[in-house]
N, C-alpha and C positions, 0 to 999 in steps of 0.2 A: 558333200563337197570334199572334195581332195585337199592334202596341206598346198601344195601349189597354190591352187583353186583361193585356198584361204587367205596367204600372204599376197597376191595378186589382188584382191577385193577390200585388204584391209591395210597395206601400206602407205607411207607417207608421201605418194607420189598416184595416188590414184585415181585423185581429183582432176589431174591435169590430162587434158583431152591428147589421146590416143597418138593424134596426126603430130602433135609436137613432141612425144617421146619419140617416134620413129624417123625423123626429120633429126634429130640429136643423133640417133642411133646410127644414123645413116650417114653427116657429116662424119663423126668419129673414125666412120668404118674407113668412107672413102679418103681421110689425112692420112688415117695409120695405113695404108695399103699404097697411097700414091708417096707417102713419104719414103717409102722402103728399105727405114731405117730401126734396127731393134729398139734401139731405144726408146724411139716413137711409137714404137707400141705396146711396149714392156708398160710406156708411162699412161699410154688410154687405156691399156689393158688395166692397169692400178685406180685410175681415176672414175670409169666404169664401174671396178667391184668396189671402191670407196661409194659411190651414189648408191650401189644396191645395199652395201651395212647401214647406210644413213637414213635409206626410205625402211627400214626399221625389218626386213629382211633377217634372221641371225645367221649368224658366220658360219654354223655347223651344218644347217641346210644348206645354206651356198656353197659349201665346200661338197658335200655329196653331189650337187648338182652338178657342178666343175669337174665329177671322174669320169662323168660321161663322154663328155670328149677327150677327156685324157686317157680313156681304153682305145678308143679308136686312132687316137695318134701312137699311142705303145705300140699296137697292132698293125700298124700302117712301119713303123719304124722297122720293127724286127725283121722283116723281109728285103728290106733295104739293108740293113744293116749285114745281114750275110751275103747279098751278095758282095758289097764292098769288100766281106772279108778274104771271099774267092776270089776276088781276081788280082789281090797280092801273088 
């Protein structure tokens, strides 16, 4: 069993059936995307990783987990970002 594997099977939220975390997951998504405002999703984006430290998750896995898409947004950025700087 992978550590994923592990904190997924042994967290404090694991009793609760499936269909109503993804029903939660999926509200969130659709406020913070139809609201299109940063704030509003700076604060689900906070509120989210607060319920993943609280179902007993630790902070230094979650946070490795989180570079994963933060290499793909770095990556996605730097090619935008030159071009922006060439057409000064």
């Amino acid at each position: 069993m992978t550590l994923i594997d592990h904190y997924a099977y042994s967290n404090r939220f694991s009793r609760i059936h499936p269909a109503e975390k993804i029903v939660l997951t999926l509200c969130m998504m659709i406020f913070s995307l139809l609201a299109r405002e940063a704030a509003i999703s700076i604060t689900v984006f906070v509120i989210s990783g607060g319920m993943i430290l609280f179902a007993g998750i630790p902070g230094k896995f979650y946070g490795k987990l989180l570079l994963i898409p933060l290499v793909f947004i770095f990556l996605g950025l730097m090619p935008v970002t030159v071009n922006m700087t060439q057409g000064d």
